[in-house]
C-alpha positions as YAML, in Angstrom:
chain: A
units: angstrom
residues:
- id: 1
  name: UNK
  ca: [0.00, 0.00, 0.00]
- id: 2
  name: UNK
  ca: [1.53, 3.18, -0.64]
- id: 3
  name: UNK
  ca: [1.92, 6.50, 1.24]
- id: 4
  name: UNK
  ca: [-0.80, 8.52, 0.21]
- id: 5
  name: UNK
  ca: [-3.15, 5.76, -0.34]
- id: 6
  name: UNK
  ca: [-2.47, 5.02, 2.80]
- id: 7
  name: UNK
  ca: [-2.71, 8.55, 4.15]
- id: 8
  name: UNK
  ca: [-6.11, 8.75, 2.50]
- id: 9
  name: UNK
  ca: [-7.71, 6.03, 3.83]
- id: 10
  name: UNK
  ca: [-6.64, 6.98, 7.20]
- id: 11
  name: UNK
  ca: [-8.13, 10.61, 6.36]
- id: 12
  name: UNK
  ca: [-11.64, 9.20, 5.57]
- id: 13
  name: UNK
  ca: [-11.54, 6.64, 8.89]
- id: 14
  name: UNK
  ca: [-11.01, 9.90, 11.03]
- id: 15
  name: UNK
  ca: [-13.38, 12.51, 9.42]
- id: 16
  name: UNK
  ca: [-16.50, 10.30, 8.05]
- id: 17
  name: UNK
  ca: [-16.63, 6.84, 9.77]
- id: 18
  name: UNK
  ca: [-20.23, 6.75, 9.42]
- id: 19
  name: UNK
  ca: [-19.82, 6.57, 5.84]
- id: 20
  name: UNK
  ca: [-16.96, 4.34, 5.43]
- id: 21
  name: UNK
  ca: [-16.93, 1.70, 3.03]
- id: 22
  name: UNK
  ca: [-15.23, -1.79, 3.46]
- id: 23
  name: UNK
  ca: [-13.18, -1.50, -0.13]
- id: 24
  name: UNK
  ca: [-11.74, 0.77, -1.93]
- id: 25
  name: UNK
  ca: [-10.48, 1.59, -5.44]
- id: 26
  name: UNK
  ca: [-8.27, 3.66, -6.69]
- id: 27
  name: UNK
  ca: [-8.15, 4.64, -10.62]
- id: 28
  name: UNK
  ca: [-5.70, 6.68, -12.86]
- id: 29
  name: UNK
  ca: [-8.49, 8.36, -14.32]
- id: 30
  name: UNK
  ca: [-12.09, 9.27, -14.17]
- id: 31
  name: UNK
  ca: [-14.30, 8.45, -16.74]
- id: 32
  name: UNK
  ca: [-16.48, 11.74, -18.00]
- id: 33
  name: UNK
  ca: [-18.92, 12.83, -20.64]
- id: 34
  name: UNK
  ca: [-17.99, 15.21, -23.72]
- id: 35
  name: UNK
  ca: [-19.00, 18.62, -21.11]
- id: 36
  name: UNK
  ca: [-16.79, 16.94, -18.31]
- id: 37
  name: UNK
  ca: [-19.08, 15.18, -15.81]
- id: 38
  name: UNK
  ca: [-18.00, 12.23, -14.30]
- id: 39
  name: UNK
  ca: [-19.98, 9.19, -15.43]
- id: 40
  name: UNK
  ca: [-20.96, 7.70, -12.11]
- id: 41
  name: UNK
  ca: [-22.64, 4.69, -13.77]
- id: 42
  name: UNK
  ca: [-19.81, 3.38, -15.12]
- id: 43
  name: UNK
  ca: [-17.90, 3.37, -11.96]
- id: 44
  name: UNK
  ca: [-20.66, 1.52, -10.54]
- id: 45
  name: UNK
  ca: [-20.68, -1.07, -13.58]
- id: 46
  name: UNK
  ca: [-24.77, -0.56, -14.72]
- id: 47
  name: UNK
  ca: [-25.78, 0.57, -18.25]
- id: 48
  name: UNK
  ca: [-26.60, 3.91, -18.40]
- id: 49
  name: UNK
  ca: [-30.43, 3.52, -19.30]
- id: 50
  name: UNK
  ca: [-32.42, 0.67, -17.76]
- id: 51
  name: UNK
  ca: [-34.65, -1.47, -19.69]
- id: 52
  name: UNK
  ca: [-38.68, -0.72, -18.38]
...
């Protein structure tokens, strides 16, 4: 594990514990749309737009 990982995961234990989740990932690079927005559904791994 390095440093700042490290350093960050200790950071999140101290200030929001009541949110903390039991894994963690770390990526390179966000993925996000033409205007810049981070594309949260495919960090969560669902298609964009759901079959009804």
């Amino acid at each position: 594990m390095s440093t700042s990982k490290s350093k960050n995961i200790a950071f999140v234990i101290r200030h929001s514990s009541f949110v903390l989740r039991l894994s963690c990932i770390v990526v390179s690079e966000l993925p996000k749309t033409a205007t810049g927005k981070v594309q949260k559904y495919v960090l969560r791994g669902k298609p964009a737009i759901s079959k009804q």
